[in-house]
C-alpha positions in Angstrom: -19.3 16.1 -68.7 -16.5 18.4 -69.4 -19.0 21.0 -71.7 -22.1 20.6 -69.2 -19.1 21.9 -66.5 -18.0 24.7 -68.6 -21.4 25.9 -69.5 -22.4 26.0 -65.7 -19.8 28.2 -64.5 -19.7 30.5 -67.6 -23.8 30.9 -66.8 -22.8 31.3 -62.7 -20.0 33.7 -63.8 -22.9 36.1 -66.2 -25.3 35.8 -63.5 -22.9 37.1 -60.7 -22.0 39.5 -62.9 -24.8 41.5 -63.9 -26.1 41.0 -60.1 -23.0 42.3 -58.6 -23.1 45.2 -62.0 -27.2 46.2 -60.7 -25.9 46.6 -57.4 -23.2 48.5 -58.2 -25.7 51.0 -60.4 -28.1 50.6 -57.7 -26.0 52.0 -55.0 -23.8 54.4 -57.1 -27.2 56.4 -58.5 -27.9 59.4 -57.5 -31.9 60.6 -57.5 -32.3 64.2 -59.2 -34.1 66.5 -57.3 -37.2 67.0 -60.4 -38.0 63.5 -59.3 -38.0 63.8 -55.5 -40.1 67.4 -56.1 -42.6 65.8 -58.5 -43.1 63.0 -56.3 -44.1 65.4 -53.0 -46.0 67.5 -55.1 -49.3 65.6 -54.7 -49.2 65.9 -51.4 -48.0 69.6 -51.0 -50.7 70.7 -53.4 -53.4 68.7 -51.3 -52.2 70.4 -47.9 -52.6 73.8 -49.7 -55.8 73.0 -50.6 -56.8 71.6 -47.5 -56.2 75.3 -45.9 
């Protein structure tokens, strides 16, 4: 009883960790601006062409 105890809150201790670690990188990340331009270049180069 004593090892099934253990092993459960050493799994629910790893699992809030990387959770809490992916949120952290989640909300810490900053996007670079050669992603944000090549994702609204589609869309620029169809309303020039549209013209």
């Amino acid at each position: 009883m004593k090892f099934e105890t253990l092993m459960l809150q050493s799994l629910f201790a790893i699992c809030l960790l990387i959770c809490v670690s992916t949120l952290g990188a989640m909300l810490t990340s900053q996007p670079t601006v050669s992603k944000v331009a090549a994702n609204h270049a589609p869309v620029a180069a169809a309303t020039n062409s549209a013209s």
